[in-house]
C-alpha positions in Angstrom: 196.4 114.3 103.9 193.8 115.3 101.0 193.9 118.8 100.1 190.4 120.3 100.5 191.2 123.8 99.1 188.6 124.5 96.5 189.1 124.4 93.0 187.2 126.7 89.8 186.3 122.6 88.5 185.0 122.0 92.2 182.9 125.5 92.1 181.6 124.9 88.8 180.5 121.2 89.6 178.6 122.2 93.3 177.2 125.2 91.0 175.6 122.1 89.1 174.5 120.4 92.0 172.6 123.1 92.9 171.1 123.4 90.0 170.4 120.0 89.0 169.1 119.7 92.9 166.4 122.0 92.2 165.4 120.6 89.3 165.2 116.8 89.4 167.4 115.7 92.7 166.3 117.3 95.6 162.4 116.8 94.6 163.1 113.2 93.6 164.3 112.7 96.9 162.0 114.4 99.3 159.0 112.3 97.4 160.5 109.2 98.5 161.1 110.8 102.2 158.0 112.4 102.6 156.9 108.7 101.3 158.3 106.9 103.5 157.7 108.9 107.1 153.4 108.5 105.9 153.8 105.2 105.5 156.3 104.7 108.1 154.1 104.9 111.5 154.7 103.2 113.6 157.9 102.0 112.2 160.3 102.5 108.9 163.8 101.2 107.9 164.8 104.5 109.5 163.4 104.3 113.0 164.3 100.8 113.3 167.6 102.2 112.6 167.2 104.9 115.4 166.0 102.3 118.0 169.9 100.8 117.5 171.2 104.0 118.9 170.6 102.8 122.7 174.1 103.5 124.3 174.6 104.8 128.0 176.7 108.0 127.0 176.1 108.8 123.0 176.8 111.9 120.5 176.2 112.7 117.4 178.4 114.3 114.8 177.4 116.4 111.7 179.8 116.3 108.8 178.7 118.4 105.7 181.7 117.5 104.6 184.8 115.4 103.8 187.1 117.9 105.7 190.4 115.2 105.4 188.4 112.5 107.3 188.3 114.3 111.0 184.8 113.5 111.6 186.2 109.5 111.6 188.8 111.1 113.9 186.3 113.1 116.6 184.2 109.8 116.1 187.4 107.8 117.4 188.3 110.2 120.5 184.6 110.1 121.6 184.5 105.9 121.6 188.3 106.0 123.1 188.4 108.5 125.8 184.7 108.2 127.3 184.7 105.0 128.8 187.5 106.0 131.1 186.1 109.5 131.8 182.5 108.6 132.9 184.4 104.7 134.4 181.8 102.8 132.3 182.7 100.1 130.0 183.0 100.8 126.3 180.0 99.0 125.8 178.0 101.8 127.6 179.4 104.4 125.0 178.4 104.7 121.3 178.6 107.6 118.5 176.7 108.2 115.3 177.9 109.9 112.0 175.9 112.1 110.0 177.2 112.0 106.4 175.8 114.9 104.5 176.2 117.1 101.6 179.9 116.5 100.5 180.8 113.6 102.9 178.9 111.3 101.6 181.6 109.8 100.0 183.1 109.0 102.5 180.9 105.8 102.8 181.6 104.7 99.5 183.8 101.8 98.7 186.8 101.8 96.8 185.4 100.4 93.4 182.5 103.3 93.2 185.4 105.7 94.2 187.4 104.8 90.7 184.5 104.2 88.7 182.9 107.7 89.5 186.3 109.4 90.2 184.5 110.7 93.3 188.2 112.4 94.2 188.4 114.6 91.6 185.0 115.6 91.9 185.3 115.9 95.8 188.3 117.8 95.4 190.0 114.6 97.3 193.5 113.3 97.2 195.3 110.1 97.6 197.9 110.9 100.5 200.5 108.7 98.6 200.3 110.0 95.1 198.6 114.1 96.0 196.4 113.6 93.4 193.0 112.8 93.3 191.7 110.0 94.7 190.6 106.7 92.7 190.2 105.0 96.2 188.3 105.6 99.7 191.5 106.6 101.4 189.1 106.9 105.0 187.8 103.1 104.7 191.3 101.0 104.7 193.8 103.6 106.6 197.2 103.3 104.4 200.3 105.2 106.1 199.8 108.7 105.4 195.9 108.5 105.1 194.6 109.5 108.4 196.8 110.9 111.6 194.8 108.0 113.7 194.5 104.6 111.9 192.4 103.7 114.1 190.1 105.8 113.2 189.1 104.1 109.5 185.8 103.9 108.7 186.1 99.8 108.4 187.2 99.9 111.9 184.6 102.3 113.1 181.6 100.4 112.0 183.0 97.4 113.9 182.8 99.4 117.3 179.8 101.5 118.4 179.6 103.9 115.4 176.4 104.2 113.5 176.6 105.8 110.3 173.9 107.8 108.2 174.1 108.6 104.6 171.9 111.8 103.7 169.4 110.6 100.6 168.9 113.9 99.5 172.8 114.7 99.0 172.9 111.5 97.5 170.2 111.6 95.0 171.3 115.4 93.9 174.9 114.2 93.5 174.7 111.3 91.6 172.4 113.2 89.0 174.9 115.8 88.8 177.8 113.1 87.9 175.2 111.0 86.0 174.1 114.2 83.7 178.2 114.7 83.5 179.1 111.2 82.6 176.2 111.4 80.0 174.2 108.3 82.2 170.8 107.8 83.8 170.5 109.8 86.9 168.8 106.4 88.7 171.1 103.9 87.1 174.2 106.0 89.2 172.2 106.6 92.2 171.5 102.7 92.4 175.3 101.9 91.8 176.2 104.0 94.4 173.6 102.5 97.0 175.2 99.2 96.1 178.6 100.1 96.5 178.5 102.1 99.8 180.6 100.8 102.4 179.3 97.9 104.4 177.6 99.4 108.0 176.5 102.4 106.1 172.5 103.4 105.9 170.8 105.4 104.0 168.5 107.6 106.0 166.1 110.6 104.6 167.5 113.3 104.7 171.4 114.4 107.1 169.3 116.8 108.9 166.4 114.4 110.0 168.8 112.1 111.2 170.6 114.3 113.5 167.1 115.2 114.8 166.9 111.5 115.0 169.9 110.6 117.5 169.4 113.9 119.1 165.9 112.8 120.4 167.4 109.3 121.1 169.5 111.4 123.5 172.2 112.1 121.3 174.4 115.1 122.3 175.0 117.0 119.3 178.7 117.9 117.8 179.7 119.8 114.7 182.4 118.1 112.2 184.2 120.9 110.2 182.6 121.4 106.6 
């Protein structure tokens, strides 16, 4: 399992987020968010996303971070233990994943994960090897990875699992690794919109989305952070 204990290199690096958020990231963001909700009445890229989330029996989960994959894991029980509880078929039954803050890697793919060396600067490791990760190890489930395979991300996004990518944690993150790596804050941001995971969107902000599924009638769970 990756060891999420926090490092002084991890500290120092979410000091920078912080600060680069404030200063470039976080405002960058919000522009195009606040942009996008004027001009999105009566409909955006988000809502249309929201009017997917239509299940029978739904829930929501917040994960503010990667916390060894267990959001993928709650994600999982939910889909494979409702169906039978409530005696409605799967299809009746459907979850949504808020990726926020420091989970957002999580919806990367395995390329931007060795380009950007996203586990050593998520404090991430490789189950096999115990050090940090140059690969999603939550998308393809190796022995080892996760303690319910079925719970990878490829196969969640198959099933009824929706999954949002916070914009602000994005855009504050990837100009913290850009200003690190000596690159153009929107040149990273745009390689890491290209290499998300496939099923993954991009949605505002984490928090409006929760809001989001929770007035599509969402019940609302908290992942560990």
């Amino acid at each position: 399992m990756p060891d999420q204990r926090v490092s002084s290199n991890r500290r120092e690096f979410l000091g920078g987020v912080a600060a680069t958020a404030a200063a470039a990231g976080l405002s960058a963001a919000f522009t195009t968010a606040s942009s996008s909700a004027q001009a999105g009445s009566p409909g955006t890229d988000f809502t249309r996303w929201l009017d997917t989330i239509t299940w029978k029996h739904m829930q929501v989960y917040d994960a503010p971070a990667p916390s060894n994959g267990m959001v993928l894991v709650y994600a999982w029980a939910y889909l494979s233990t409702a169906p039978q509880a409530y005696g409605v078929p799967e299809s009746d039954v459907g979850a949504v994943v808020v990726l926020r803050r420091f989970a957002i890697p999580i919806g990367f793919s395995d390329d931007t994960w060795a380009k950007y060396k996203l586990g050593e600067v998520f404090n991430v490791n490789d189950p096999a090897t115990k050090a940090p990760a140059t690969r999603n190890p939550f998308a393809y489930i190796k022995p080892g990875d996760l303690p319910v395979p079925d719970a990878a991300l490829e196969k969640l996004v198959a099933r009824n699992v929706r999954f949002g990518l916070c914009n602000l944690a994005l855009t504050a993150l990837s100009t913290t690794v850009a200003q690190k790596m000596g690159m153009r804050p929107e040149e990273v941001k745009s390689e890491w919109i290209a290499g998300m995971f496939p099923g993954i969107q991009v949605v505002p902000s984490g928090v409006v989305a929760i809001n989001g599924a929770q007035a599509r009638g969402c019940s609302y769970c908290f992942a560990p952070g």
